[in-house]
N, C-alpha and C positions, 0 to 999 in steps of 0.2 A: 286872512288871505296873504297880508304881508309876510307873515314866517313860514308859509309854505312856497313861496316866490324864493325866499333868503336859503331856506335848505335847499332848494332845487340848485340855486348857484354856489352853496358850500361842496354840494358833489363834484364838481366842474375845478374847482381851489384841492380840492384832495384825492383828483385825478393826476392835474399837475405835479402836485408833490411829491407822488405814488412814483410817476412818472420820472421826473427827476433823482427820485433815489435810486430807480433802477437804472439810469443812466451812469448816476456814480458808483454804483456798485459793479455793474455789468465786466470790466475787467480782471478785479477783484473775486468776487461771491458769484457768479454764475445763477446759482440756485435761487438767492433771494433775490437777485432782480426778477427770475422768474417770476416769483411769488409777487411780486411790487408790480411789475407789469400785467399780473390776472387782477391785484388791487384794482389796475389803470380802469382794466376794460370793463371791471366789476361796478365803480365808479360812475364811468361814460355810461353803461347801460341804466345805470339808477337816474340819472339825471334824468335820461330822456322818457324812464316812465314814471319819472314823476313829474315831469311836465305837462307828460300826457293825461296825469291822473287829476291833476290843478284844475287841464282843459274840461276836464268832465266835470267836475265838482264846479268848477263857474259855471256851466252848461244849463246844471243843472238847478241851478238856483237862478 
């Protein structure tokens, strides 16, 4: 249960990052912030269904 807690908040660490790079890039490369930024949100949505996926799987035990 602990390493599905810990990968739930590494999405959350490599949202940030995603995020951050497209920040530094965004005046520069246009295009790959693009791409770092669908990272972001690709990220943000894994987090929250794997949260949601933890909640069932305790649920259900």
């Amino acid at each position: 249960m602990k390493i599905l807690k810990f990968f739930q908040y590494a999405y959350i660490i490599f949202a940030a990052l995603f995020f951050w790079d497209a920040i530094t890039k965004w005046s520069t490369d246009r295009n790959r912030a693009y791409i770092s930024l669908l990272f972001t949100a690709l990220a943000i949505f894994m987090f929250f269904f794997r949260k949601r996926f933890r909640k069932k799987f305790e649920n259900r035990n």
